[in-house]
C-alpha positions as CSV (number, residue, x, y, z in Angstrom):
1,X,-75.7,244.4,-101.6
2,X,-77.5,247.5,-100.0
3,X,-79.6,246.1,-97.9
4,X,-76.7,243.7,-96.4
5,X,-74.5,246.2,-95.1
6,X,-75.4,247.1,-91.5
7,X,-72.3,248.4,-90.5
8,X,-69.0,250.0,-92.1
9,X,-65.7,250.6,-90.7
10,X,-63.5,253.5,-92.0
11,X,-59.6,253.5,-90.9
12,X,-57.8,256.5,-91.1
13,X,-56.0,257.3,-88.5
14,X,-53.7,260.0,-89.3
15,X,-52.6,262.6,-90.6
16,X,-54.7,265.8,-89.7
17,X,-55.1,266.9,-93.7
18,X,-55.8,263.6,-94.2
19,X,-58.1,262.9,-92.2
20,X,-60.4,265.6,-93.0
21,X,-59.8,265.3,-97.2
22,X,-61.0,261.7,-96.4
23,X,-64.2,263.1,-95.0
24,X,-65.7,263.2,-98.4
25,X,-66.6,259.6,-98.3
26,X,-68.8,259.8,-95.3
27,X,-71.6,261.4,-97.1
28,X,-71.8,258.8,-100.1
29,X,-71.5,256.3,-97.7
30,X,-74.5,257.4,-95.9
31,X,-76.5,257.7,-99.1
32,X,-75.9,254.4,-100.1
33,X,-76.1,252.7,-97.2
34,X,-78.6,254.9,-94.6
35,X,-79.5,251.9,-92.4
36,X,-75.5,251.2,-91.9
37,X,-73.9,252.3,-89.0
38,X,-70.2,253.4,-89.7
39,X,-67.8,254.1,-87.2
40,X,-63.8,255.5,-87.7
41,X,-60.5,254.2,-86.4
42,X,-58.9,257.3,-85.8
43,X,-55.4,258.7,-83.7
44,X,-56.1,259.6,-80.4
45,X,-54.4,263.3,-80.9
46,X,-57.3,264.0,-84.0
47,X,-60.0,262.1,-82.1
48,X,-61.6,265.8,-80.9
49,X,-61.8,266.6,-84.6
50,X,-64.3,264.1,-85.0
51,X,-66.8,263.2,-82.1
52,X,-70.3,264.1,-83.0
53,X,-69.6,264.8,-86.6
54,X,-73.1,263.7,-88.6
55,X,-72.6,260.4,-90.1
56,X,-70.4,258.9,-87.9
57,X,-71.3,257.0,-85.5
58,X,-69.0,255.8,-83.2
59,X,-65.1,256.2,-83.4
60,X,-62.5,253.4,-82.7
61,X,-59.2,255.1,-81.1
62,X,-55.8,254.4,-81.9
63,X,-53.2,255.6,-79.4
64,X,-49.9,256.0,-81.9
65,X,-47.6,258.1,-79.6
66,X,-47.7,254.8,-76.8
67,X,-45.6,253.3,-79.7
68,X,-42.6,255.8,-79.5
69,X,-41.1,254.7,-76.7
70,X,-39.8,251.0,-75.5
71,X,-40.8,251.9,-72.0
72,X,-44.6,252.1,-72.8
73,X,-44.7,249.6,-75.0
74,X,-46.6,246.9,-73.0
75,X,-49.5,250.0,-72.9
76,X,-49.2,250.2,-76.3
77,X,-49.4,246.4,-76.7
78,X,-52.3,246.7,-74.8
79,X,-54.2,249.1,-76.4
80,X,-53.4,247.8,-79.6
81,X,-54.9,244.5,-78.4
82,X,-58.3,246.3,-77.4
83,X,-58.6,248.0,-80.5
84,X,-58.7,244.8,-82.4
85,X,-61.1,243.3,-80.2
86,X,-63.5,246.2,-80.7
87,X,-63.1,246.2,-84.7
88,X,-64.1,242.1,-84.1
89,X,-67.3,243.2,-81.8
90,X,-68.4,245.7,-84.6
91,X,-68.9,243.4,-87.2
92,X,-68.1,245.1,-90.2
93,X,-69.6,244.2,-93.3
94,X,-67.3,246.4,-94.9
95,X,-63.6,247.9,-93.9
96,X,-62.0,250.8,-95.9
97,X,-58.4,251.4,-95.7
98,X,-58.1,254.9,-96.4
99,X,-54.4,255.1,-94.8
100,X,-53.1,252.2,-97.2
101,X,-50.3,251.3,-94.7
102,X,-49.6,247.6,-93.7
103,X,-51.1,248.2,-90.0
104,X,-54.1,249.7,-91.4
105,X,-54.5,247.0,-93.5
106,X,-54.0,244.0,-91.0
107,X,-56.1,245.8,-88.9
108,X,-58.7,245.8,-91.3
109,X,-57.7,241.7,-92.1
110,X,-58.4,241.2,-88.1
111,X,-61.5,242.9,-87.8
112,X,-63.2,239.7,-89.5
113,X,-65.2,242.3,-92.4
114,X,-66.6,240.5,-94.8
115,X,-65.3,242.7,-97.3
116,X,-61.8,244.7,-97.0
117,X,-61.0,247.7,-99.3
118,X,-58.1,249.3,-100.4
119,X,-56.0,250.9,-103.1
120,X,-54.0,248.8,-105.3
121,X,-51.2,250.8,-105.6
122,X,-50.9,250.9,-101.4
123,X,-47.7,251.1,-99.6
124,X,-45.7,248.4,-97.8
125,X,-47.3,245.4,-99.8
126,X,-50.9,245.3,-98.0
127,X,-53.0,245.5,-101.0
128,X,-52.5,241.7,-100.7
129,X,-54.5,242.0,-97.3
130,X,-57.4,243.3,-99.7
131,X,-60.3,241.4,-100.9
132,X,-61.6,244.2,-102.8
133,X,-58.7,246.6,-104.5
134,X,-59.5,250.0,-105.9
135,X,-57.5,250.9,-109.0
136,X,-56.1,254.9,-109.1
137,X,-55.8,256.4,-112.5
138,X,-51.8,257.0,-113.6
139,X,-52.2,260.9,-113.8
140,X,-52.3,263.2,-110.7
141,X,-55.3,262.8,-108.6
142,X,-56.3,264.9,-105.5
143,X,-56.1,263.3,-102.3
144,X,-60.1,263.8,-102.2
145,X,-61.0,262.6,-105.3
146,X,-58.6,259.3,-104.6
147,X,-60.7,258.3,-101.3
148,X,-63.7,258.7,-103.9
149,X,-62.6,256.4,-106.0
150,X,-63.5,254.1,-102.7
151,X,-66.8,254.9,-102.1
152,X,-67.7,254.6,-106.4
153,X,-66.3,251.2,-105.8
154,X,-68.8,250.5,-103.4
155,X,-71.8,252.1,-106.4
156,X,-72.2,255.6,-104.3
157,X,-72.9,258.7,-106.2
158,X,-70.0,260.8,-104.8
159,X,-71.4,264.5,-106.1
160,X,-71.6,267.1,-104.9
161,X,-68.9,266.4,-102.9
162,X,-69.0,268.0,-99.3
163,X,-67.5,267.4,-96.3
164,X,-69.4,266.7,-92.5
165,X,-67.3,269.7,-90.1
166,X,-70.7,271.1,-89.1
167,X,-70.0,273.1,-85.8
168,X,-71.9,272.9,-82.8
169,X,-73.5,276.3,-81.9
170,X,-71.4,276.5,-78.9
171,X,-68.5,276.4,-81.0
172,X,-69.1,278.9,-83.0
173,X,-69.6,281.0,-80.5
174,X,-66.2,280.4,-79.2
175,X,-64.7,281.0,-81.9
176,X,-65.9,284.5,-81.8
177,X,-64.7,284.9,-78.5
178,X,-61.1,283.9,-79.4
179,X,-61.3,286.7,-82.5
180,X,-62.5,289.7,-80.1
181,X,-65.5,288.8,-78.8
182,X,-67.7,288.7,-82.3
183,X,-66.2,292.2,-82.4
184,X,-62.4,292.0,-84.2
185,X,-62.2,294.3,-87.2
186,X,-63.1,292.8,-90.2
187,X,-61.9,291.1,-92.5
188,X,-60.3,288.0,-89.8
189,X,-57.3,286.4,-91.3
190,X,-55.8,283.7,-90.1
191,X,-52.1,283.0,-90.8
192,X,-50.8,279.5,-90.0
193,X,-46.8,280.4,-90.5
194,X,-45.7,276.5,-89.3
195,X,-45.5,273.0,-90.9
196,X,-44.3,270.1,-90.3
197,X,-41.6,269.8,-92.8
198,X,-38.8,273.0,-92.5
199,X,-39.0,272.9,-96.5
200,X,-42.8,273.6,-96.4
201,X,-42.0,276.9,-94.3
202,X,-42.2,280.2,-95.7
203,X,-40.2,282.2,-93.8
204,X,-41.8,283.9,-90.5
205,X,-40.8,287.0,-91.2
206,X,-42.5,287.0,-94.9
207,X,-45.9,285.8,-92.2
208,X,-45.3,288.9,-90.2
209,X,-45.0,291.4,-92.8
210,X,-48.7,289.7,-94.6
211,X,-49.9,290.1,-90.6
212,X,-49.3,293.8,-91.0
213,X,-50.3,294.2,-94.2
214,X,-53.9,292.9,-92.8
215,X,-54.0,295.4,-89.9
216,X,-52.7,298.5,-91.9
217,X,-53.5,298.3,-95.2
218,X,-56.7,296.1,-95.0
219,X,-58.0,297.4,-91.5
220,X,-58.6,294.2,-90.5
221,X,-57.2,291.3,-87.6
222,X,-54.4,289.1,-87.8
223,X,-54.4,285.5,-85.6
224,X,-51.9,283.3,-85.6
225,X,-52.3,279.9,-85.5
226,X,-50.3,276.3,-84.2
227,X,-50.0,273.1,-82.0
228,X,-48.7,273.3,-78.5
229,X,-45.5,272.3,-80.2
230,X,-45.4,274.6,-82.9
231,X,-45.9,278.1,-80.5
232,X,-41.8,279.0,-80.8
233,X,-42.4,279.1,-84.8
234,X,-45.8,281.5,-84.4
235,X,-44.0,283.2,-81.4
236,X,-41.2,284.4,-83.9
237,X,-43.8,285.3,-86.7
238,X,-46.1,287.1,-83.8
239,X,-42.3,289.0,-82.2
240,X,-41.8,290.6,-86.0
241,X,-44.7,292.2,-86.3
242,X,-45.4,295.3,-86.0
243,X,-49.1,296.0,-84.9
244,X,-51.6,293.4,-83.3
245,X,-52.3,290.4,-83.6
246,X,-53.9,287.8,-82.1
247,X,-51.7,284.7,-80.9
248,X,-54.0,281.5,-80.0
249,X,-51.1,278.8,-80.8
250,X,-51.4,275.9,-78.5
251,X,-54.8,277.1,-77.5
252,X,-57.1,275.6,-80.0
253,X,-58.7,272.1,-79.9
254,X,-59.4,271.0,-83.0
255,X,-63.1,271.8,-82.8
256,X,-62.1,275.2,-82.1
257,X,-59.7,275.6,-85.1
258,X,-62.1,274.5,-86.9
259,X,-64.7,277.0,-85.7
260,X,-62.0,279.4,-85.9
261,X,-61.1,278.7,-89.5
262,X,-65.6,278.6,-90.4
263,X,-66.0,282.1,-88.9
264,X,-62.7,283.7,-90.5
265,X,-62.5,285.5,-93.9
266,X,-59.9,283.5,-95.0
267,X,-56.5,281.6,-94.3
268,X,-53.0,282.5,-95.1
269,X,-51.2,279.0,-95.1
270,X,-48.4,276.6,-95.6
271,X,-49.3,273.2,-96.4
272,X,-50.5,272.1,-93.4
273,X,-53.7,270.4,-91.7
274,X,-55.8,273.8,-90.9
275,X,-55.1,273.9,-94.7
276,X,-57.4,271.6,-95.4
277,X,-60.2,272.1,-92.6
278,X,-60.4,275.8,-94.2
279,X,-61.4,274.3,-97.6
280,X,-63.7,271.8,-95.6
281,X,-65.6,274.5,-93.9
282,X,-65.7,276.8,-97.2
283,X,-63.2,279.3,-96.0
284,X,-61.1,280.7,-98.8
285,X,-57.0,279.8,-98.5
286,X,-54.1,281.3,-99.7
287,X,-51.8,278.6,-99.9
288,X,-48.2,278.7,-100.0
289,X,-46.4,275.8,-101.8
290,X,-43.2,274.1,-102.1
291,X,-42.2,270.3,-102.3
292,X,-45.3,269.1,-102.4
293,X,-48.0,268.9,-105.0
294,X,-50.8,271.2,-105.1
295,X,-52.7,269.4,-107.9
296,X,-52.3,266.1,-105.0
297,X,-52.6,268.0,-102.1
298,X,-53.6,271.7,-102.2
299,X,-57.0,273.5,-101.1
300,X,-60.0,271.1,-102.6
301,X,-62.6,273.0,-104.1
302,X,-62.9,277.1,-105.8
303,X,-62.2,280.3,-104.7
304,X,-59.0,279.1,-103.4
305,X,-55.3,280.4,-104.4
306,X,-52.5,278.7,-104.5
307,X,-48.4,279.7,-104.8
308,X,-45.5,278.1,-105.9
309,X,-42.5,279.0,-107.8
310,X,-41.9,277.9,-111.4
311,X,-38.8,275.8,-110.8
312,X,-37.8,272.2,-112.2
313,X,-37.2,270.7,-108.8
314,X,-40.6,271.3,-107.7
315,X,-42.6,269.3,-106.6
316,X,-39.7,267.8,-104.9
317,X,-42.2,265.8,-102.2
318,X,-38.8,266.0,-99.9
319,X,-38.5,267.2,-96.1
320,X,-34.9,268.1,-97.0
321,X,-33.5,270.3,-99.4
322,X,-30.7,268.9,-101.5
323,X,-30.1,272.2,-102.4
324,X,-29.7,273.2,-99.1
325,X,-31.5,276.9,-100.4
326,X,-35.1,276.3,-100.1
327,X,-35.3,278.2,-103.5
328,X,-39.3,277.1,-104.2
329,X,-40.0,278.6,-100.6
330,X,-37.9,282.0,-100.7
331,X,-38.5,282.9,-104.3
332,X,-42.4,283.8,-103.3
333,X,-42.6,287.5,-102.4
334,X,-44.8,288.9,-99.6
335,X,-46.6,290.9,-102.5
336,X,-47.5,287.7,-104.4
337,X,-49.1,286.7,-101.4
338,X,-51.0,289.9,-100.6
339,X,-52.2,289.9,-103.5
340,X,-53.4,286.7,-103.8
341,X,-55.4,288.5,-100.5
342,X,-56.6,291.1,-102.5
343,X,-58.3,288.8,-104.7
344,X,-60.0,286.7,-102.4
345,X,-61.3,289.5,-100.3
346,X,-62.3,291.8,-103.6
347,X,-64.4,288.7,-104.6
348,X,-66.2,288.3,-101.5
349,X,-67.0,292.0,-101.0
350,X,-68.9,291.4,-104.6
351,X,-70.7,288.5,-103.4
């Protein structure tokens, strides 16, 4: 089958975490196949995350956000309708549904690949649109090690497993313009006090009080980190502290984060997106966790530390609290956290 496959397309269009745990597959891929060309479907807001990333070739956009409204609907219509015909002109020999939705799925049905994979479990009934179905074991599996099990379907060796976010030199030296000009006090910690979901927030003033910690106990540099949307959260986290810090919300592109997040000493995070490029690019995260499952979605790979209260409603995987307390959240302590800095930083310094 190796020599058949000339060209491989890869559909995951959201989310950010997502996308970057389903990375991993890129490199087997590759191996397996090194005369295919494979290209990504991707969201048009994560597209920047992507372009010129080794292995990927070309990248198929998908413009979500024209779907929101009724008024730009006929845009969206349209766009949708290019997007299919470019999946037709690349000729896949081979589509993988990492988003398991039923749009992903029909999208891989229309680009005509000769052969269409996808989980068997997948949401929304569009494992049927699957010619080839990829069985997940019944016990907890990391996001990462899931979109694997795609690519050992397909007979690639999947280890070591390592992800393609190899930043230009320009962007790296951006990024230590952002932190000081290459000249912020070390150690750099970034602190990403915003999420998505309100029950994945720790609260901003528990952020603030780790940002000081950094610059008076550790003698190093706090930046805060968010979307253009999220700047009010980091604004409040950024208004409570007490010394400096560095506030680049809505002023990152992704390429830049993830520079950002390459060059630091290490993340302090909810579970969020940046979470995940951190781990990609081998920085070391303190994560901070609630509802959700770290053993599904948490930090992939060592050196990492993870928190999360003891409690027998969590994981919940809810954005709403039914007990309206957000008990998982509030019962970590700001010296739990620092101390899961400590650790990380103590074991560098011996490296």
């Amino acid at each position: 089958m190796r020599g058949d496959i000339q060209s491989i397309l890869i559909i995951k269009p959201s989310s950010l975490g997502d996308i970057v745990d389903g990375l991993a597959v890129v490199g087997p891929l590759k191996k397996r196949y090194p005369g295919a060309r494979i290209d990504w479907l991707v969201g048009e807001r994560y597209r920047d995350l992507l372009i010129d990333l080794p292995g990927i070739d070309n990248l198929l956009v998908f413009d979500r956000d024209s779907w929101k409204r009724v008024g730009t609907w006929p845009r969206a219509i349209g766009n949708f309708l290019r997007l299919v015909r470019a999946a037709r002109e690349g000729r896949y020999d081979i589509a993988l549904d990492l988003q398991g939705l039923f749009r992903s799925a029909f999208i891989a049905l229309l680009s005509g690949a000769g052969k269409r994979v996808g989980f068997s479990n997948a949401r929304e009934f569009c494992s049927f649109l699957y010619n080839m179905r990829v069985c997940v074991p019944e016990e907890t599996v990391h996001a990462v090690d899931r979109y694997l099990l795609v690519a050992k379907k397909l007979g690639a060796d999947t280890a070591p497993v390592s992800f393609p976010l190899k930043m230009r030199p320009w962007a790296l030296r951006g990024a230590g313009a952002v932190i000081g000009g290459g000249k912020a006090a070390r150690p750099v910690v970034v602190i990403n006090p915003t999420a998505r979901w309100q029950t994945k927030r720790w609260p901003s003033e528990r952020y603030a009080a780790v940002g000081d910690y950094v610059g008076d106990v550790l003698k190093g540099t706090a930046v805060l980190i968010g979307g253009e949307e999220e700047k009010g959260m980091v604004s409040l986290a950024a208004g409570m502290m007490k010394g400096d810090v560095i506030d680049l919300a809505g002023k990152l592109s992704l390429r830049d984060l993830t520079a950002l997040l390459a060059e630091a000493d290490a993340l302090v995070t909810n579970d969020t997106g940046p979470m995940h490029i951190a781990a990609a690019v081998g920085t070391p995260v303190v994560a901070i966790f609630g509802p959700t499952d770290p053993a599904r979605t948490g930090p992939y790979g060592a050196g990492h530390r993870v928190i999360k209260a003891d409690l027998p409603c969590s994981p919940c995987l809810s954005r709403l609290c039914k007990k309206d307390e957000l008990e998982c959240m509030e019962s970590i302590s700001i010296g739990q956290v620092a101390a899961a800095l400590d650790s990380i930083l103590k074991v560098q310094n011996e490296e």
